[in-house]
VOPAGU-2260 file (C-alpha; in pm, 1 decimal, decimal comma):
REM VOPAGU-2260
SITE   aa  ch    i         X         Y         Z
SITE  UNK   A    0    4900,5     -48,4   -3200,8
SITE  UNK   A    1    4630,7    -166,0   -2967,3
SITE  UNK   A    2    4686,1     -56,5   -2637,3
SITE  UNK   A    3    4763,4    -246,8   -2283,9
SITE  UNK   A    4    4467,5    -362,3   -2112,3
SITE  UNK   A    5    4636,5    -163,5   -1796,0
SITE  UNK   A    6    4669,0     123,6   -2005,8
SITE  UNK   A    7    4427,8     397,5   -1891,1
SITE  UNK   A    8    4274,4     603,1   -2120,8
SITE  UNK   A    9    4359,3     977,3   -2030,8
SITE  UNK   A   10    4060,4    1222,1   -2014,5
SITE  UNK   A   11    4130,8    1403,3   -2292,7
SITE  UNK   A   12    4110,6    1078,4   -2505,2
SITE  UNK   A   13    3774,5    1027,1   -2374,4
SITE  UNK   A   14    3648,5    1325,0   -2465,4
SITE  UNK   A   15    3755,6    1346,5   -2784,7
SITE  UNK   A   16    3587,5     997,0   -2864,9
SITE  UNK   A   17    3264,7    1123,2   -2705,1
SITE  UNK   A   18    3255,3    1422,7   -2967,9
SITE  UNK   A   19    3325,5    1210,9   -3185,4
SITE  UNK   A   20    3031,9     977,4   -3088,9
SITE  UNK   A   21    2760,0    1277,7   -3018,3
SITE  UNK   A   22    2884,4    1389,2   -3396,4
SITE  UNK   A   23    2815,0    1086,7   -3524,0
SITE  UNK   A   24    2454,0    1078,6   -3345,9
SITE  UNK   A   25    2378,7    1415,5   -3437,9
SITE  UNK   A   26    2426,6    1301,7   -3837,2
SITE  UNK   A   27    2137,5    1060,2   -3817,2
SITE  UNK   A   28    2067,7     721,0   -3692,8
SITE  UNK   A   29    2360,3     513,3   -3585,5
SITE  UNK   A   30    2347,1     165,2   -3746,3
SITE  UNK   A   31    2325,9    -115,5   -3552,9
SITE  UNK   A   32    2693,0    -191,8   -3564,9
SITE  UNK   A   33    2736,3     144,1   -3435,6
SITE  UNK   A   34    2460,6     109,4   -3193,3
SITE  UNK   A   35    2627,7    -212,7   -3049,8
SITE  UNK   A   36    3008,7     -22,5   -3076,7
SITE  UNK   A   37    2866,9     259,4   -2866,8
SITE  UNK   A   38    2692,4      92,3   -2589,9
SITE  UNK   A   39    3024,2    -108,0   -2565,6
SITE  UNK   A   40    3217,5     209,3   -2548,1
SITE  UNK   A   41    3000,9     353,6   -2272,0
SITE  UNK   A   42    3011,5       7,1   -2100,9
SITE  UNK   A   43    3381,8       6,7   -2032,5
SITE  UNK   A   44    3485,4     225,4   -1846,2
SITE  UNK   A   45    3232,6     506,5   -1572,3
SITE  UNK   A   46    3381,3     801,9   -1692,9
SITE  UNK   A   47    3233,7     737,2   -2076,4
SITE  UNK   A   48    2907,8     823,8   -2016,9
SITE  UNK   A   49    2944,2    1153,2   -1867,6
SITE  UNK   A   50    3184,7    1259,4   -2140,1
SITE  UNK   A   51    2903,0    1196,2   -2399,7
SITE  UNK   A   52    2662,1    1392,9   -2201,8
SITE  UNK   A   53    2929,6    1673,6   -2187,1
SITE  UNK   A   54    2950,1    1669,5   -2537,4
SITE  UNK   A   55    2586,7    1649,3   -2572,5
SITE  UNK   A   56    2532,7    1993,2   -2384,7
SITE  UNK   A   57    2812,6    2154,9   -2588,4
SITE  UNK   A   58    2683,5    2059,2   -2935,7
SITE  UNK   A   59    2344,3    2199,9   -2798,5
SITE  UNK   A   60    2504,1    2491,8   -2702,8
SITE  UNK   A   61    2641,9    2523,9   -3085,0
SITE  UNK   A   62    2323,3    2447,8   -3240,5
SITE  UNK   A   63    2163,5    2699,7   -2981,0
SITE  UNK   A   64    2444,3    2939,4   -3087,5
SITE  UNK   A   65    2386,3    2899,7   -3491,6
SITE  UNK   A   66    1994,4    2982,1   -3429,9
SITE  UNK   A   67    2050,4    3276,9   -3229,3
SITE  UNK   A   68    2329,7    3451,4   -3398,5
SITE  UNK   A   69    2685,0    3487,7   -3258,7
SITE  UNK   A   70    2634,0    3828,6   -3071,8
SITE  UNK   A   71    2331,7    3654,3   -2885,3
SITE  UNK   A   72    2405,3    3275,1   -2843,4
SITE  UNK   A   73    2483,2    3289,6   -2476,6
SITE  UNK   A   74    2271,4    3616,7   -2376,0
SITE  UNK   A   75    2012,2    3468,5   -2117,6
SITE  UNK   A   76    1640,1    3508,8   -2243,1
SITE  UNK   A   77    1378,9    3638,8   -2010,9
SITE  UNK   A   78    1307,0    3364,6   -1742,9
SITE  UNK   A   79     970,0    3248,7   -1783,1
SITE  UNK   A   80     840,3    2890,7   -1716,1
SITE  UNK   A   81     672,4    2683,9   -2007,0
SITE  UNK   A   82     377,0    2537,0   -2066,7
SITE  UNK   A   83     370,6    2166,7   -2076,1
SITE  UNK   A   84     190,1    2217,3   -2469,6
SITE  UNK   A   85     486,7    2394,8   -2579,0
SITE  UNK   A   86     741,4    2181,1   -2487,8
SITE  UNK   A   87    1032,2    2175,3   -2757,6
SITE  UNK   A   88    1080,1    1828,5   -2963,3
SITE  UNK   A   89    1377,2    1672,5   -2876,3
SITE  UNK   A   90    1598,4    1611,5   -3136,7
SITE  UNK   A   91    1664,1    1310,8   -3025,9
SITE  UNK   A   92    1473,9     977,8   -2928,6
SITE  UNK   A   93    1648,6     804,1   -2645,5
SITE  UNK   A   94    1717,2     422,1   -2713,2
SITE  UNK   A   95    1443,7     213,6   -2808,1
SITE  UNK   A   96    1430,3    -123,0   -2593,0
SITE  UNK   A   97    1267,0    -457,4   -2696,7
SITE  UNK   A   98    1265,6    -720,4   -2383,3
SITE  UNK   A   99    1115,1   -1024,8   -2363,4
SITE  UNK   A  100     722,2    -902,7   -2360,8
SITE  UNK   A  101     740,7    -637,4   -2636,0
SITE  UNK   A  102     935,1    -265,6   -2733,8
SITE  UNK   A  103     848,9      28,0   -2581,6
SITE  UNK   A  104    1040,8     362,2   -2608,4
SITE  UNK   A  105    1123,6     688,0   -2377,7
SITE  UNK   A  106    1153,1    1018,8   -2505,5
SITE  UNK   A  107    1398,1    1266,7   -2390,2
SITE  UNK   A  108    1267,8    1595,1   -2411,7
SITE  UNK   A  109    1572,3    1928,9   -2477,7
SITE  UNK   A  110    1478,4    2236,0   -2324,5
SITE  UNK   A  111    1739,1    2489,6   -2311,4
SITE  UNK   A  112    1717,6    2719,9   -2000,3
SITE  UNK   A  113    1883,8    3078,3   -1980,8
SITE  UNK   A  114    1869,1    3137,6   -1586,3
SITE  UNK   A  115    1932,3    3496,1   -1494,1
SITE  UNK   A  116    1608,2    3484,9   -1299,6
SITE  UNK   A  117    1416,0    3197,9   -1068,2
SITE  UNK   A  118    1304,2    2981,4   -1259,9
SITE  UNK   A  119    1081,6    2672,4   -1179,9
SITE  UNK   A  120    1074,2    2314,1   -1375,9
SITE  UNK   A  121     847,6    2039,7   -1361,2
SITE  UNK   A  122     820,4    1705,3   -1514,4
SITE  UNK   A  123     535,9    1497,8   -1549,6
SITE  UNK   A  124     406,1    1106,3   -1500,9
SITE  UNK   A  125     693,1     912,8   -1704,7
SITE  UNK   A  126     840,1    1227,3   -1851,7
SITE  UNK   A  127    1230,6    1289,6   -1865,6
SITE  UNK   A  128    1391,4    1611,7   -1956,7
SITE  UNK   A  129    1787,0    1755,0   -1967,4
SITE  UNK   A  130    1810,5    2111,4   -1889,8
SITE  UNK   A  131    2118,9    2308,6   -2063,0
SITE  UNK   A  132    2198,1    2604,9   -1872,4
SITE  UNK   A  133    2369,0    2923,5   -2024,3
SITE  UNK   A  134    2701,4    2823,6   -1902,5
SITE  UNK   A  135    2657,2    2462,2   -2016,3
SITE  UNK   A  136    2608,7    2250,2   -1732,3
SITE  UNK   A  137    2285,1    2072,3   -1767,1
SITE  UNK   A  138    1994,9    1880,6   -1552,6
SITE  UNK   A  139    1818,9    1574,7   -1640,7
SITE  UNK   A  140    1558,8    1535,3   -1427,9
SITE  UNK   A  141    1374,6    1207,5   -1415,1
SITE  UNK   A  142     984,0    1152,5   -1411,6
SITE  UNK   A  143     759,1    1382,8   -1154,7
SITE  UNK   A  144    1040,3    1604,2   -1057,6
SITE  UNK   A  145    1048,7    1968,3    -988,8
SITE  UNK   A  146    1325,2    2202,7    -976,3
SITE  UNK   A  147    1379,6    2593,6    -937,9
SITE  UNK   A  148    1693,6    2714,9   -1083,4
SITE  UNK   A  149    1862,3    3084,1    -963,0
SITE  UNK   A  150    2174,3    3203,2   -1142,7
SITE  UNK   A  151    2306,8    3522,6   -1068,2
SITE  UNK   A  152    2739,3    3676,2   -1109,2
SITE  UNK   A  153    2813,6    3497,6    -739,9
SITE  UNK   A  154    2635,7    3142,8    -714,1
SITE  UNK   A  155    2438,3    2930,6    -953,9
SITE  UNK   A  156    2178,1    2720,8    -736,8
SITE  UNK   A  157    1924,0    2477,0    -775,2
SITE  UNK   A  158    1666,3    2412,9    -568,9
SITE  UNK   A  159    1529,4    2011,6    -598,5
SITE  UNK   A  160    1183,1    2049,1    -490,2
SITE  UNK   A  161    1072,5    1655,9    -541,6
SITE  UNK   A  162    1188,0    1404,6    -784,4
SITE  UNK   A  163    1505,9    1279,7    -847,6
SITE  UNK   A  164    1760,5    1470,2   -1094,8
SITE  UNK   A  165    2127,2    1427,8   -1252,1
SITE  UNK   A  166    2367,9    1695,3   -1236,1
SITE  UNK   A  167    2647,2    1776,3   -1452,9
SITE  UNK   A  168    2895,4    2091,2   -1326,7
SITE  UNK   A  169    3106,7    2215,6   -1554,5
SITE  UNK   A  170    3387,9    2457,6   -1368,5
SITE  UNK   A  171    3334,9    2781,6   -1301,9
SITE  UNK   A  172    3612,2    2879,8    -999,8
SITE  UNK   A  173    3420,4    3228,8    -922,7
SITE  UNK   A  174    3018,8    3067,5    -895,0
SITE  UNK   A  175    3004,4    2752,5    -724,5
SITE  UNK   A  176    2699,3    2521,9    -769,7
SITE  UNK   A  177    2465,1    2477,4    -498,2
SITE  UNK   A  178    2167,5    2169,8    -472,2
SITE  UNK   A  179    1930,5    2197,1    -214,9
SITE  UNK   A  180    1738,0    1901,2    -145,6
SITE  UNK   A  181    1524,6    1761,1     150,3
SITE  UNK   A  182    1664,1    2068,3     329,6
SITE  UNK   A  183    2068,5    1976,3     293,1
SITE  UNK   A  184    2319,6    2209,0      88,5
SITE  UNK   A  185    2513,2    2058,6    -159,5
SITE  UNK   A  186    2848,0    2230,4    -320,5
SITE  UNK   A  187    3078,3    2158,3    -582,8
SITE  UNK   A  188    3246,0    2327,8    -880,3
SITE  UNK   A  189    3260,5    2043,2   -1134,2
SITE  UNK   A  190    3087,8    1731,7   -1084,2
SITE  UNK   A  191    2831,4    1475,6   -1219,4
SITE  UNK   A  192    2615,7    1329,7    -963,1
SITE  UNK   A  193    2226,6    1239,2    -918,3
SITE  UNK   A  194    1986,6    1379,5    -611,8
SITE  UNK   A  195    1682,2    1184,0    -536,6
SITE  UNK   A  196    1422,5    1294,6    -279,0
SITE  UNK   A  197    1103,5    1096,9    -285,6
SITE  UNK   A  198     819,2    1042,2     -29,1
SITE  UNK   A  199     851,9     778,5     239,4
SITE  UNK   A  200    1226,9     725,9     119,8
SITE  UNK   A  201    1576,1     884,9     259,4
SITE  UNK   A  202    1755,6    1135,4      58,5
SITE  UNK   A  203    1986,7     996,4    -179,6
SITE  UNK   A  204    2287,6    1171,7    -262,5
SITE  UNK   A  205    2501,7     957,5    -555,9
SITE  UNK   A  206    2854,6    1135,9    -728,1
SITE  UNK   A  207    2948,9     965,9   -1048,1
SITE  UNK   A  208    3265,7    1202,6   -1104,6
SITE  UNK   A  209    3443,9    1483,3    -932,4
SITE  UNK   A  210    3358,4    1601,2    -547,3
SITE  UNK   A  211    3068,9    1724,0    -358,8
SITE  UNK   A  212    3053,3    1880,5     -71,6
SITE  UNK   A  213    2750,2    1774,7     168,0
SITE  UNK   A  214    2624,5    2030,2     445,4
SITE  UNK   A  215    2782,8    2323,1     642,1
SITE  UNK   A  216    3028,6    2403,5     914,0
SITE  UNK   A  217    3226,3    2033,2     964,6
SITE  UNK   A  218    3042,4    1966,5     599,0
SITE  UNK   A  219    3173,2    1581,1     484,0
SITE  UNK   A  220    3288,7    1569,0     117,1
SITE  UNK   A  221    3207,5    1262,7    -120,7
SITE  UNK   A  222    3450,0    1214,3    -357,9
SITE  UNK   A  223    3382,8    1015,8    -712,0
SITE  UNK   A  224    3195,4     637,7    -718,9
SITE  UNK   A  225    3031,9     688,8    -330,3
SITE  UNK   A  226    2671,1     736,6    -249,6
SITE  UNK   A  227    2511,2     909,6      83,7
SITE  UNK   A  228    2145,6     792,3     248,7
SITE  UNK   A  229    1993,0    1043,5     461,2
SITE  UNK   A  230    1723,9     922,3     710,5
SITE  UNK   A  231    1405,1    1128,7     709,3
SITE  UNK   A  232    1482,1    1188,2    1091,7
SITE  UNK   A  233    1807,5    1374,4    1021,3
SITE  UNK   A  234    2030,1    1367,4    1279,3
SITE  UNK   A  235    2406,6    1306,5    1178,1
SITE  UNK   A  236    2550,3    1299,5     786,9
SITE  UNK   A  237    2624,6    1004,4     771,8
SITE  UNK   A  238    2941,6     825,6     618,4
SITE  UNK   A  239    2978,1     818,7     222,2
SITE  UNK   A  240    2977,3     474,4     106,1
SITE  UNK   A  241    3196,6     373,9    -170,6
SITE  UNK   A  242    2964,1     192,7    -525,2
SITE  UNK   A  243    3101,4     -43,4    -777,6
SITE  UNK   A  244    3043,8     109,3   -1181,8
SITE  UNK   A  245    2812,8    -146,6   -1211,6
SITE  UNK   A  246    2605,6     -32,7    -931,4
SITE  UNK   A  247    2602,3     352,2   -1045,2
SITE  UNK   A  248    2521,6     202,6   -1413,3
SITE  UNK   A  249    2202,0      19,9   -1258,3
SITE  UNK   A  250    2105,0     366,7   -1015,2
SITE  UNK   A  251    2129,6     550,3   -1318,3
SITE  UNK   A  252    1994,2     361,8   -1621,1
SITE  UNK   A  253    1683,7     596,8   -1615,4
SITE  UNK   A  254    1922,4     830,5   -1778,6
SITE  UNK   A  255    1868,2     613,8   -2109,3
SITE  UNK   A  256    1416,9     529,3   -2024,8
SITE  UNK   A  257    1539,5     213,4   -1871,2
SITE  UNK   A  258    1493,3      29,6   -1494,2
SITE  UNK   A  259    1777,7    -196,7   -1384,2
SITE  UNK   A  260    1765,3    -498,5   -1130,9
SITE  UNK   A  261    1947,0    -647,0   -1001,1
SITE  UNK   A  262    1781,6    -899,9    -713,0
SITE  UNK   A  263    1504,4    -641,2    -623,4
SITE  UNK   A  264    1127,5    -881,6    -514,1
SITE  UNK   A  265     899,8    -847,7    -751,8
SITE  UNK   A  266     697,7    -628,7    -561,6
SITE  UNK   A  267    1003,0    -344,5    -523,4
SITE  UNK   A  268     992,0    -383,4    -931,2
SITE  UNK   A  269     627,9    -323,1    -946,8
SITE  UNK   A  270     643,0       2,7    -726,0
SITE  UNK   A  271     942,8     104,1    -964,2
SITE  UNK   A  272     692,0     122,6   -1272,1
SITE  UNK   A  273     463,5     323,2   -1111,5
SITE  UNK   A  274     692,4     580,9   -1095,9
SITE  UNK   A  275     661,7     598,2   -1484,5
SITE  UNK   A  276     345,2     517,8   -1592,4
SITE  UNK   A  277     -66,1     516,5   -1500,9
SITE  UNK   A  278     -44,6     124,1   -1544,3
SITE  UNK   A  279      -4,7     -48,9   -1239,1
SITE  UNK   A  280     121,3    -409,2   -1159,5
SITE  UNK   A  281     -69,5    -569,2    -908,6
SITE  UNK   A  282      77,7    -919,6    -810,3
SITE  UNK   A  283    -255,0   -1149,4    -644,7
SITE  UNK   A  284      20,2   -1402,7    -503,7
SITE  UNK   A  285     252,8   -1335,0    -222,3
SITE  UNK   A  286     463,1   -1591,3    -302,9
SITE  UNK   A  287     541,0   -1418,3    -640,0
SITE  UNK   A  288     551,3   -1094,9    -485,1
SITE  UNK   A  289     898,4   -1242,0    -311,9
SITE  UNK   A  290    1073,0   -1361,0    -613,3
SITE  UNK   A  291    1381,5   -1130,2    -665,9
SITE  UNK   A  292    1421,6    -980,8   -1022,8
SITE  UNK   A  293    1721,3    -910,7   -1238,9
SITE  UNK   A  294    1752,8    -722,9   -1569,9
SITE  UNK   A  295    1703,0    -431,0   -1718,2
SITE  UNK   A  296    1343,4    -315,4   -1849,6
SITE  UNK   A  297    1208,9     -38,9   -2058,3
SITE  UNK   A  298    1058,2     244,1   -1789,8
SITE  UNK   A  299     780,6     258,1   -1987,3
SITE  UNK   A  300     623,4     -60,6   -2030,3
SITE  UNK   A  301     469,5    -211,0   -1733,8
SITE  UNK   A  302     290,3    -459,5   -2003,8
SITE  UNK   A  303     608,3    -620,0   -2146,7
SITE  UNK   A  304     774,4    -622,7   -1840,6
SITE  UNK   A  305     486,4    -828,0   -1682,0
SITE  UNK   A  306     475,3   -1038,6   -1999,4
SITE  UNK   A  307     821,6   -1107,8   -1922,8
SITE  UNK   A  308     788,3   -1194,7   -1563,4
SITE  UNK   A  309     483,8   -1441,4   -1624,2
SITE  UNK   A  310     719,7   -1611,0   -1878,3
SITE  UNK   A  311    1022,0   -1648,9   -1670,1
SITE  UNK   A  312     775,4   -1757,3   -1344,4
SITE  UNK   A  313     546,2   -1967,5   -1469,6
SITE  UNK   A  314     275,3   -1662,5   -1389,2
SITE  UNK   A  315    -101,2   -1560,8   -1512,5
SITE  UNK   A  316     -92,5   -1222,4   -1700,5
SITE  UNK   A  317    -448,7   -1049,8   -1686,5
SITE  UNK   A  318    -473,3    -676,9   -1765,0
SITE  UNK   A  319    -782,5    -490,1   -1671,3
SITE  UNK   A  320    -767,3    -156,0   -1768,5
SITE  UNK   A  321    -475,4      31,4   -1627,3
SITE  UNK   A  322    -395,3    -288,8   -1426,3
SITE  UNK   A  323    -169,6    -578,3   -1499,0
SITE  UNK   A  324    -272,2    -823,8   -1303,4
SITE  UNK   A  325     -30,4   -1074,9   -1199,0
SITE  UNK   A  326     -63,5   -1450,8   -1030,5
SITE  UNK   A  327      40,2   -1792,1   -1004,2
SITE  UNK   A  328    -260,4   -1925,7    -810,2
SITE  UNK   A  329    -467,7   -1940,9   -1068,2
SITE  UNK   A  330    -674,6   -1644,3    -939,2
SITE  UNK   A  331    -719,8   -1309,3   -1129,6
C-alpha cells in the first residue's frame, strides 16, 4: 500500500533501506536503473544520506572484522601515520559525472584508522578520504585537509588542523566527541556535521543531523539543518542560522567529487576548482568574471567545466598548459 505523502518515514525504516542500498553497492555495480533509484532515494528526504554513510562504516567494519579474525576485529593497531604510496585502494569509485564539456571522476580513498594513540592525517591536492574509526564513526575529509585524531577510555577528539572535514558520531554516552578547529571546541555525542577552516575565510561550522555543542562556559548549541560563520576576529559566537536540505545538499556535494552552484560569479567558481586541481581557470574578461553560475560540476575537471561555461556564455576556451583560459573579448 503506498504510503501518504505526509507520512514520515521513521528512522529505523531508513536505515534499513540504506543497508539495503550499501548491500546492494557492495555486490557490484548498480545498473543504471538502480543508479537513477538511488540518487532519487538520497534526494528525498536529508536524513538518507547519512544513513547510507552509516551503513557504509558498518559494512567496513564487517569486512575489517572478516580479515582480521573475530578475537581481533576491533583491537586498535599500533598508531602510525601512512605514507601517501601506500595508501589502501578504495573499494569503491565514487560516482562518475559527465557534464556538458566531458566526464571526469573522483576517487574516494578507505583508510581504516585504529586510534589508541595521536594520530595525524593529511590529504592531498584534489584528494578525498573517509576515515573509520575503531568504534565506527568515521571522517571524510575533503581535498588538502589535515587532521590529528586522539582516542583514549574518557574522550575521543579530533583536532582539524586545515581543510574542511565531515563528521559522523555514532553514540557513545561515556566518551564524548570533541572537534577543534580555528581554536573553538566542538562537542557532541551523535551527530553528522562538516567543519571547514580555510585561509582568508571564517570558520564554518554546518550540522546535518543531531546537536553540537559550540564553545565553553555559556557554550550555544546548534541543533540539526543550521550552520555557524565565525569571523577570523573572534569576538562573540555568533547565532546559528537555520539551512534549507537543498542548501546542505549543495555545501556538501564534495562528499560525492562534485561542486554545486547555485548563483555563485564565475570567478567564486573558478577559485572553487582550484581547491581540487593544479589547473587553473583564468577568466581575461571582467564582464564574464560577474556572470553567476548554477549547477553542479565534477571537482575534478576544471576543463569540462570551462567547456561548459564557454558554451552556455558565448565564451573563448584556450588552455595553455595548466591554464584554462577563459574570454569573451576575443583576447586570449
Amino acid at each position: 500500500m503506498p504510503r501518504p505523502m505526509a507520512e514520515r518515514e521513521s528512522s529505523r525504516e531508513i536505515e534499513a533501506r540504506a543497508a539495503d542500498w550499501a548491500a546492494r553497492r557492495d555486490r557490484g555495480p548498480l545498473s543504471d536503473a538502480e543508479a537513477h533509484a538511488l540518487a532519487d532515494w538520497l534526494a528525498g528526504d536529508p536524513r538518507h544520506r547519512g544513513a547510507l554513510l552509516r551503513a557504509d562504516a558498518l559494512a567496513l567494519l564487517s569486512e575489517k572484522a572478516r580479515a582480521l579474525g573475530v578475537q581481533g576485529a576491533f583491537q586498535a593497531p599500533v598508531a602510525r601515520r601512512r605514507r601517501p604510496s601506500a595508501r589502501v585502494p578504495s573499494r569503491r569509485t565514487v560516482l562518475a559525472w559527465t557534464g556538458a564539456g566531458g566526464a571526469a571522476a573522483a576517487s574516494l580513498a578507505l583508510l581504516g584508522l585504529g586510534a589508541s594513540a595521536a594520530q595525524a592525517v593529511t590529504t592531498g591536492l584534489g584528494e578525498v578520504r573517509r576515515i573509520t574509526l575503531d568504534d565506527g564513526s568515521t571522517i571524510l575529509m575533503n581535498t588538502r585537509t589535515s587532521l590529528r585524531i586522539r582516542y583514549d577510555a574518557r574522550v575521543r577528539q579530533v583536532d582539524l588542523l586545515y581543510g574542511e572535514a565531515y563528521f559522523t558520531v555514532l553514540h557513545d554516552a561515556r566518551r564524548p566527541f570533541l572537534v577543534a578547529a580555528g581554536g573553538l571546541p566542538l562537542r557532541t555525542t551523535q551527530a553528522m556535521f562538516r567543519v571547514r577552516d580555510l585561509d582568508h575565510a571564517p570558520l564554518d561550522v554546518l550540522v546535518d543531523q543531531g546537536r553540537v555543542t559550540l564553545g565553553q562556559g555559556a557554550a550555544v548549541v546548534m541543533p540539526a539543518q543550521t550552520q555557524t560563520l565565525f569571523p577570523a576576529a573572534g569576538g562573540a559566537t555568533p547565532v546559528p542560522q537555520a539551512i534549507a536540505p537543498d542548501r546542505i545538499t549543495r555545501e556538501l556535494a564534495w562528499r560525492d567529487g562534485k561542486i554545486a552552484f547555485e548563483g555563485e560569479r564565475l570567478d567564486q567558481a573558478a577559485a572553487q576548482f582550484a581547491r581540487y586541481s593544479r589547473t587553473r581557470i583564468d577568466i581575461a574578461d571582467p564582464a564574464l568574471a560577474r556572470e553567476p553560475v548554477t549547477g553542479l560540476f565534477a571537482a575534478g575537471d576544471p576543463v569540462g567545466f570551462g567547456r561548459a561555461v564557454a558554451g552556455i556564455f558565448g565564451a573563448r576556451l584556450e588552455r595553455v598548459g595548466d591554464t584554462v583560459r577563459l574570454s569573451r573579448s576575443g583576447r586570449a
